[in-house]
N, C-alpha and C positions, 0 to 999 in steps of 0.2 A: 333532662340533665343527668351526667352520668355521676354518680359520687366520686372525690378525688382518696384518695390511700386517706389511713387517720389521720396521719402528723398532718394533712391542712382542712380537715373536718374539725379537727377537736378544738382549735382555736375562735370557730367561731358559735361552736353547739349553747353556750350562753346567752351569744346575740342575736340568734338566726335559727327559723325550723323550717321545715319541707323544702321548697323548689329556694327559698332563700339562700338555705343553708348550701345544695347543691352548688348554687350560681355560686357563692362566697368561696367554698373550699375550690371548685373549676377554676374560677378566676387566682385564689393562692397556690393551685400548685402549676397555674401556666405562670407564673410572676418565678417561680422557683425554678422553673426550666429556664425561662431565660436568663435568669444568673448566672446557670451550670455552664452556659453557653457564649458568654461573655466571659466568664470567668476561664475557661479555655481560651480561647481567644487572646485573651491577658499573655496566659501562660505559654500559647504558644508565639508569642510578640507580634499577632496580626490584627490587634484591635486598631491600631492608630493607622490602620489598612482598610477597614472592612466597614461597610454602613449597614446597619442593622435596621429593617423594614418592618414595620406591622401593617397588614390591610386586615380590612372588614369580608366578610363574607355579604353583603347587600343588612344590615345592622340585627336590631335586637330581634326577640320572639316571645315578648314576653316583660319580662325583668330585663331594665334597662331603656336607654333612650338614645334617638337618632340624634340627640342634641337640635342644630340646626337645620339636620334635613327629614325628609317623611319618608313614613314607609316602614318598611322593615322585610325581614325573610317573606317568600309567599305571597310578595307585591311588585307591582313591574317597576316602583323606583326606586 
């Protein structure tokens, strides 16, 4: 995991240490980018235009879960 800038490490340094803490701040500052990203989209009037997609890279590694399906990174499903 790579650590994300402080402003989304320091929010969770109470609740979360090592690879937790990584995952948590990773996961708050990709939540922050898509805001930036939507929120242009707002401004430039092309939201109510545009469908906004998330995929997986094949699921977790670790921390986290495929939910309903198996596997994860570094398996064939």
């Amino acid at each position: 995991y790579e650590p994300a800038p402080e402003r989304y490490l320091k929010p969770h340094e109470g609740n979360a240490t090592g690879n937790e803490l990584l995952y948590r701040s990773m996961l708050s500052q990709l939540d922050g980018s898509v805001g930036r990203i939507v929120a242009k989209l707002q401004q430039l009037g092309l939201s109510d235009n545009t469908l906004v997609i998330f995929t997986s890279d094949n699921g977790p590694t670790g921390p986290g879960s495929p939910g309903a399906f198996r596997g994860g990174k570094g398996t064939l499903y």
